[in-house]
SEMARKOL-592732 format. One record per residue (C-alpha): y, z, x. Coordinates in steps of 0.001 Angstrom, whole numbers, plus 500000, padded with zeros to 6 digits. Layout:
! residues N
YZX...
! end
This chain:
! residues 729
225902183766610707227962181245612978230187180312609212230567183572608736231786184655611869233923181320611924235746182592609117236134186318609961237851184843613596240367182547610556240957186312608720241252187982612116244211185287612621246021185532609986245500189130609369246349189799612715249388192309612228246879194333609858243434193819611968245923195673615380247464198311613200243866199601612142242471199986615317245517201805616724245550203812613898241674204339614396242033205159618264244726207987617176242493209258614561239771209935617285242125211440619340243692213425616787240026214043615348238992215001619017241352217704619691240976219021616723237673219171615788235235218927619592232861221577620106231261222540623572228623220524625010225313221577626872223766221151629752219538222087628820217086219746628029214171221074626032212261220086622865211701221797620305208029222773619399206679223235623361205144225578624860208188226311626823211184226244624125208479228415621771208324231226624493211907231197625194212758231789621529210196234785621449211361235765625016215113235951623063214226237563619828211660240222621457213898241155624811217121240438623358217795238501626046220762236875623794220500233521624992224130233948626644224496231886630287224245233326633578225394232976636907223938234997639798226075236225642310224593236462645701225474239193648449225010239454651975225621242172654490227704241494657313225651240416660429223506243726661417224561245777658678221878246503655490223115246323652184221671249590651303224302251300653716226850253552651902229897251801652553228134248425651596226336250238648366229921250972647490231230247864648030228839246239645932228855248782643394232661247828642908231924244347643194229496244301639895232489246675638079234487243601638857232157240994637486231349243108634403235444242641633430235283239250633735236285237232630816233656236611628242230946238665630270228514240259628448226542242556631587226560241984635314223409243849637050223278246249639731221189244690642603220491248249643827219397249835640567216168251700641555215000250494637909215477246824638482216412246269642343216912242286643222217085243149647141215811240856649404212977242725651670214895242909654867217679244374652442220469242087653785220469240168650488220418240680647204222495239111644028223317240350640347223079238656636974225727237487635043225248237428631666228133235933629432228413236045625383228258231995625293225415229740625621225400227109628099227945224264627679229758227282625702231406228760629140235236228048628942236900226706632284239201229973632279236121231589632410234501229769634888237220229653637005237774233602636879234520233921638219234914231676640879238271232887641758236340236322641843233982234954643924236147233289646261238163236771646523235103238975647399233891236202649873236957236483652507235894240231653147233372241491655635230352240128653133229293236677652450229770235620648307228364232664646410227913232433642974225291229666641078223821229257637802225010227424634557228007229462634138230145228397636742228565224616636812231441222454635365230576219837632550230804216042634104234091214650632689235234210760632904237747209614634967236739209987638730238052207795641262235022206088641319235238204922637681239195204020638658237789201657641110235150200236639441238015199527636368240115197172639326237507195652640222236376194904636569240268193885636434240163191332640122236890189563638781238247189029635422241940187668636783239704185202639018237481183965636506240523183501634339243111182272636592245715184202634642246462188054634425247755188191631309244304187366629841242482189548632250244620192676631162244022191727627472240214191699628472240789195311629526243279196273627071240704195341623874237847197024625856239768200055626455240483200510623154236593199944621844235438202485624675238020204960624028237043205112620257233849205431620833233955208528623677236696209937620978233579209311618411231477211331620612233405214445621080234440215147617344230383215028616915230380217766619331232097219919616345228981219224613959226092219338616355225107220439620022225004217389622200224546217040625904227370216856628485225686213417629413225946211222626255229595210956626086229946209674629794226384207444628795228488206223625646231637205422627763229970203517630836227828201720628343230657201031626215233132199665628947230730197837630294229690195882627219233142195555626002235053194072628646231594191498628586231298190562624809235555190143624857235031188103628017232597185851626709234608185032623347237642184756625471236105181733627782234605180177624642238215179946623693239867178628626581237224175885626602238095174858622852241786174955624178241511172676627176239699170262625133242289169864622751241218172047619807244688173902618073244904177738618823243814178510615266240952175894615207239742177165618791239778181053618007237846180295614809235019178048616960235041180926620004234110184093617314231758181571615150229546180425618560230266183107621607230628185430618645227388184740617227225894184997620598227967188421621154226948189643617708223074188981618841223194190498622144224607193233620587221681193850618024219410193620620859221354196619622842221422198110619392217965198574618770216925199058622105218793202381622130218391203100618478214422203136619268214924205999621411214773207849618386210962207082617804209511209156620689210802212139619179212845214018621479216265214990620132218428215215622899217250211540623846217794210302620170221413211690620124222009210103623359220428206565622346222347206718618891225844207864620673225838204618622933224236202313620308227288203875618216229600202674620673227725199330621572228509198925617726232199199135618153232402197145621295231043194359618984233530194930616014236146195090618583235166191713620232234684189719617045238067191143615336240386192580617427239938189781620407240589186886618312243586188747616857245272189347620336244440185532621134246254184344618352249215186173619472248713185009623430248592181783622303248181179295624958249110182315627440245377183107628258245005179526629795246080179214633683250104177998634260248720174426635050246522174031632200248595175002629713250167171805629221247584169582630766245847166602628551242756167685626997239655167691628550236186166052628205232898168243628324231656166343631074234717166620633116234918170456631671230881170799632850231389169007636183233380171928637913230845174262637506227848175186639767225974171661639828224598172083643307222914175155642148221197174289639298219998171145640389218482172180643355216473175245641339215016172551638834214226170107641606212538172904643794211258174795641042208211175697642249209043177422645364212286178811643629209832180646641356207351181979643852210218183158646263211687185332642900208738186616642469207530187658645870210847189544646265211235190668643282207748191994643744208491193488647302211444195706646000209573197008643364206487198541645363208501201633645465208076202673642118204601202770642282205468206144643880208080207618641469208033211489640395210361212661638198212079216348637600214822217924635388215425220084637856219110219928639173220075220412642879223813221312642917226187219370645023226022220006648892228624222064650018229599223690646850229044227474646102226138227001644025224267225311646755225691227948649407224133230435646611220799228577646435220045228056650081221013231773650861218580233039647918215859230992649293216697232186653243215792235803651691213615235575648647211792232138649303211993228921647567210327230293644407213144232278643336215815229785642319212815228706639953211184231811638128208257231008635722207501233346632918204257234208631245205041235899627756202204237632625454202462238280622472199746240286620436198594243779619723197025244305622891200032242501624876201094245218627597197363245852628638196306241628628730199329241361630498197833243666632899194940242585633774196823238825633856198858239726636847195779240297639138194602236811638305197934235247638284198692236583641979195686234759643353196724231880642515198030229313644873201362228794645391202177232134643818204788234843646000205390237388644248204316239061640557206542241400638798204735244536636667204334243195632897207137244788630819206520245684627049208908245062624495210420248369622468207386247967619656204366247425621943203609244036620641205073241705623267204926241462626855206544239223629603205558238348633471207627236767635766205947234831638723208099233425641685206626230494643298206207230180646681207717226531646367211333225669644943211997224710641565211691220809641553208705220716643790205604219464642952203280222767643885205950224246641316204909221881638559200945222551639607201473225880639101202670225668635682199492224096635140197142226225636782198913229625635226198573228000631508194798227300632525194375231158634108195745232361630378193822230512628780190746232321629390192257235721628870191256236869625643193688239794623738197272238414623290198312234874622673199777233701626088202894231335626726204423229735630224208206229097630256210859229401632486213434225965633729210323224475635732207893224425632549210544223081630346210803220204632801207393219932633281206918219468629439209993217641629161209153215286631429205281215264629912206640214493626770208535211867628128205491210213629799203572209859626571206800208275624738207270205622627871204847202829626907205277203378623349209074202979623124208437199980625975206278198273623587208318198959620878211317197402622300210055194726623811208228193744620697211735194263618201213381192192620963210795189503621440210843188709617513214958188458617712214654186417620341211832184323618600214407183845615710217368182967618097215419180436620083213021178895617574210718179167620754207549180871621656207300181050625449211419181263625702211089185045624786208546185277626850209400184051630030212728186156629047210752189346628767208538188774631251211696188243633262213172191563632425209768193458633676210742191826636970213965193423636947212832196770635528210126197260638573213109195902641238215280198252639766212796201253639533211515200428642886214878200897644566216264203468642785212719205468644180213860204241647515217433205742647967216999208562645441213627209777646481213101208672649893216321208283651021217173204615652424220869204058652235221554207368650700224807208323652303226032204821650632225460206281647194226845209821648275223517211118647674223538215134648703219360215438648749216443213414647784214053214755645447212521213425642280214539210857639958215603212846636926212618212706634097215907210868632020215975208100633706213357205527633561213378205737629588217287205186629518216748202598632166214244200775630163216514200779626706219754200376628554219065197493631075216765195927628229219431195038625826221696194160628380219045191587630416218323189822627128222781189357626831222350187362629676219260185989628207220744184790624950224120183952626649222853181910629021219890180136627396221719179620623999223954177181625634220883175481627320219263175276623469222227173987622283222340171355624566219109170382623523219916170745620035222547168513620586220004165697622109219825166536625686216448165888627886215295169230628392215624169280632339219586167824631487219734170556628816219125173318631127221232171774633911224130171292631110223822174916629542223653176637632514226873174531634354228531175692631093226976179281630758226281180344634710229933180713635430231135183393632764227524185200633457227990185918636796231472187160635914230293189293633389227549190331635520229879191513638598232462193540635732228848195267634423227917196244638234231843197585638962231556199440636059228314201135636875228603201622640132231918203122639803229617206275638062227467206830641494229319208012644263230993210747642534228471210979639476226829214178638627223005213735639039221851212622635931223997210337635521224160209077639380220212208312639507220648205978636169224264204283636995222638203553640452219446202071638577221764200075636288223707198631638798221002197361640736219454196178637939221981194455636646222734192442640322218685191679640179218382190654636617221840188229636510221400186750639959217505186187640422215593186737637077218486184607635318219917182303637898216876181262639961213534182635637937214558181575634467215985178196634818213029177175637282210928178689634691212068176548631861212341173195633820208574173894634916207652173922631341209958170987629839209761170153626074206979172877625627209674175658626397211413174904622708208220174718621045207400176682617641203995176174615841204281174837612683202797177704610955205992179564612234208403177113610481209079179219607421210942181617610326214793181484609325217353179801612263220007182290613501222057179352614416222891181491617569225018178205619351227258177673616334225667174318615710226487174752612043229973174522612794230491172115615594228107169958613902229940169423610805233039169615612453234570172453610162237764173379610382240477175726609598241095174641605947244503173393606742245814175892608724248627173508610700248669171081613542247985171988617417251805171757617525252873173989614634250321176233616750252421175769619614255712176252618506254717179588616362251714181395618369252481182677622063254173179942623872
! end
């Protein structure tokens, strides 16, 4: 692979008028492609073949329900005044002709229709549903913002107005201030580890154009099939982040070949055949990590695994073509001022600048180094053993929707911003539905039952329950439970439970049983990579083992902020409440293939030190002087660039970013820097050792060794000063 790659950085070279034009050309196809061909996005999570998603596809075809989105819009009398009042019944009356003219809306209900009244008991409160002709993620924002603007109207008079639902709840976008600043400081760690700003913005610039690519990717699929308003800003935080890394760690390859006298042409070659090899690796291991999110068979995580593998893909194409073509035409530009002219270099004088102190005192002390990691690492991640997990969203504090929410459950209870719904289906449906609703409304945790009501044939009958508990709570998710078991003993219709609580209780059930199958999975893909990379047995495994380290740290505080609440007003978190059911899966495939980068980046230069010859205590102190430096700078860019989603991240996304972030931090600077190199010099030769009867296994040649061992070069390409006087100086 490291030949290969050596010669695709020559072709990148030469070719390097051609290699630019084609990814412009295929950036302004996306765009092009996106504006022209995007479709909406949605905002449900369900899976198809449930209990839940069955019901609500009878509940649709039965009740005509239409499957459009809703909003409700909440009322409330002026202080002292009952909404039942005549000049307050009129007021709403023209209120719900107002809605029922909004754009795209299908029906708006009258909260005071004796048929169907949604008044609260002390009859200050009540709210009507919205129904619109689109399906969620289908809402246009000139639709969404009519209705707010409506809203906002009817609020400045004597009543009190909020509106809530997934109507009027804006799909996440890219582009916050918090991603901004997250960018500069991607853009101030990169100018320090390079010493030059010219190379830092070409970092950015060849990232940029990888990441925007892939999001463009993302929203022409949007035209074919229904994705979630998630995966594109999953593709684009994933794809940032991994870009501006695999172009940074090709880039310092580079400038190392340059400052020890390699040519320009000759030193781009060497950086995509050895950094590129390891970038190509690291990449496969992200790669399949999200790609086996496909296995536990849930759709909406399978698009979202293969739409950031998709752009992992292209970050990787973009580092191993485009980069070395932008060297070639920086030339000697992407060195510091000084160096640019300076005499070349030795290794030793190259490795002696970088972090001896450290390393030596880990390998020396690498004992206690280990057990302190571990104790720590072990203390942060007691948290986790605590985790519960929800789809249920709780809108932003201090927005309309959670103004709509609170006042709902001030008048109707908790229960009510969560309705379950018990469908039957059957000849005898209206009567078993009958004699269900006794039994249902003993049950605990149940408020209120509403009469069954029989579809137009007789054959189908639904039952809505309101909880006494809100929607993401977990005497909610009992519930669910306890009404499928009360149904299940009534004989005379075939029963169903749905509503948004039961599809996140079997959402998140489903996702349960997947967890240690897709972990073992994974971990068992990656650990045979790595096996092949390393030529080593207990390399990958001190590497994985690592990684479960980081995974419980990061769990473990995530569970603290999110869920219990330590340091939220750092992370701009509105409420605590259960991590979303999305995230420890993502976590596990995302931070996965991005611990074993710095797993393969780090150690590869530590195995080809000892390739080379090295004692293996002098081979990890050597690889790691070399490797530590451009780590920890890719390490703080990957943290900037998550972070930057959190504070103003919508709550899917917020919980994970934050996860990511941390885990990143934990796996770089402990599992990495202290745990793995005290690991390896507590285990000495043995660390590279492969049984025999594992010989056949082929040799990635992951370190370039085939190339700086036989000293191949560019085939005649010119001299180091021909490179000079032609290429970017």
């Amino acid at each position: 692979m490291a030949r290969l790659l050596y010669r695709l950085g020559l072709g990148a070279q030469r070719h390097r008028l051609l290699v630019v034009v084609i990814w412009l050309i295929a950036l302004a196809g996306g765009g092009v492609g996106a504006a022209t061909l995007s479709g909406p996005t949605s905002d449900s999570f369900s899976i198809p073949g449930q209990e839940s998603t069955i019901a609500q596809d009878k509940l649709q075809e039965e009740f005509d329900t239409g499957g459009g989105a809703t909003a409700r819009v909440v009322m409330r009398a002026p202080d002292g005044q009952q909404l039942t009042a005549p000049a307050n019944a009129a007021e709403i009356k023209g209120l719900v002709a107002e809605l029922s003219e909004q754009p795209g809306v299908v029906s708006a209900s009258d909260p005071l229709n004796p048929n169907s009244p949604t008044v609260s008991p002390d009859r200050t409160t009540a709210y009507s549903t919205v129904t619109y002709d689109g399906g969620i993620g289908e809402i246009t924002e000139q639709q969404r913002e009519a209705m707010l603007d409506t809203v906002e109207q009817a609020d400045q008079g004597a009543f009190t107005v909020e509106v809530s639902g997934q109507a009027v709840t804006a799909t996440p976008s890219v582009g916050g201030p918090g991603e901004a600043i997250g960018v500069i400081a991607a853009l101030v760690v990169l100018s320090l580890t390079y010493g030059s700003l010219v190379a830092a913005g070409m970092n950015l610039i060849t990232a940029g154009v990888g990441v925007g690519i892939g999001a463009l990717g993302v929203s022409i699929a949007t035209g074919f099939m229904e994705l979630q308003s998630t995966t594109s800003i999953l593709a684009t935080m994933l794809g940032l982040a991994v870009g501006i890394d695999y172009a940074l760690f090709i880039i310092n390859r580079h400038r190392q070949e340059l400052r020890q006298g390699n040519d320009i042409r000759t030193s781009i070659a060497t950086a995509v055949g050895t950094a590129g090899s390891a970038v190509v690796t690291a990449g496969l291991t992200v790669f399949i990590a999200l790609v086996g999110l496909s296995v536990v068979g849930i759709p909406f995580l399978t698009q979202m695994g293969v739409a950031a593998a998709a752009t992992i893909v292209v970050a990787v194409l973009v580092a191993i073509t485009l980069v070395p073509a932008v060297l070639s035409y920086l030339g000697r530009l992407v060195l510091p001022r000084k160096q640019r002219t300076a005499p070349a270099e030795t290794d030793a004088k190259t490795e002696r600048a970088v972090y001896p102190g450290w390393i030596r005192a880990v390998t020396r002390g690498r004992i206690p180094a280990l057990l302190i990691s571990l104790v720590a690492l072990g203390a942060v991640a007691i948290p986790a053993a605590s985790m519960q997990t929800t789809l249920v969203q709780t809108p932003s504090e201090g927005t309309t929707q959670a103004r709509a929410q609170q006042m709902l459950a001030d008048s109707f209870g908790e229960g009510v911003n969560g309705p379950l719904v018990a469908y039957f289906e059957g000849d005898d449906a209206p009567r078993t539905a009958q004699q269900a609703t006794k039994a249902i409304a003993g049950l605990d945790d149940v408020a209120t039952v509403t009469p069954p009501t029989p579809n137009a044939e007789g054959n189908a009958a639904m039952v809505t329950v309101i909880p006494k508990s809100g929607p993401a709570s977990a005497e909610t998710e009992q519930l669910v439970g306890d009404l499928r078991d009360q149904l299940d003993g009534i004989n005379g219709a075939e029963s169903y439970v749905t509503g948004t609580t039961a599809v996140s209780v079997d959402v998140a059930h489903s996702l349960d049983q997947a967890l240690p199958i897709y972990l073992v999975l994974v971990v068992g893909l990656a650990l045979i990579l790595l096996v092949l990379v390393f030529r080593s047995i207990l390399v990958p495994l001190v590497g994985v083992l690592g990684f479960l380290l980081t995974l419980g740290a990061a769990l473990g505080a995530t569970v603290a902020v999110f869920q219990w609440g330590w340091l939220s007003n750092v992370v701009n978190l509105d409420d605590t409440g259960p991590l979303i059911s999305l995230t420890p899966i993502l976590m596990i495939g995302i931070l996965f293939g991005l611990a074993m980068d710095y797993q393969i980046f780090l150690v590869s230069r530590m195995h080809e030190a000892y390739h080379k010859g090295h004692a293996a205590r002098d081979a990890i102190v050597s690889g790691f002087r070399q490797a530590a430096p451009v780590v920890v700078a890719a390490a703080l860019i990957m943290f900037s660039v998550f972070a930057g989603f959190v504070p103003a991240g919508n709550a899917t996304i917020k919980s994970i970013a934050f996860a990511l972030a941390i885990g990143i931090l934990v796996d770089a600077f402990v599992v990495r820097m202290v745990l793995m190199p005290a690991a390896l010099a507590l285990l000495g030769r043995a660390a590279w050792w492969l049984p025999r009867w594992l010989g056949w296994l082929p040799a990635l040649d992951v370190e370039g060794n085939a190339i700086t061992d036989s000293g191949e070069s560019d085939d005649g390409s010119g001299s180091d000063e021909k490179q000079r006087a032609g290429v970017g100086s």
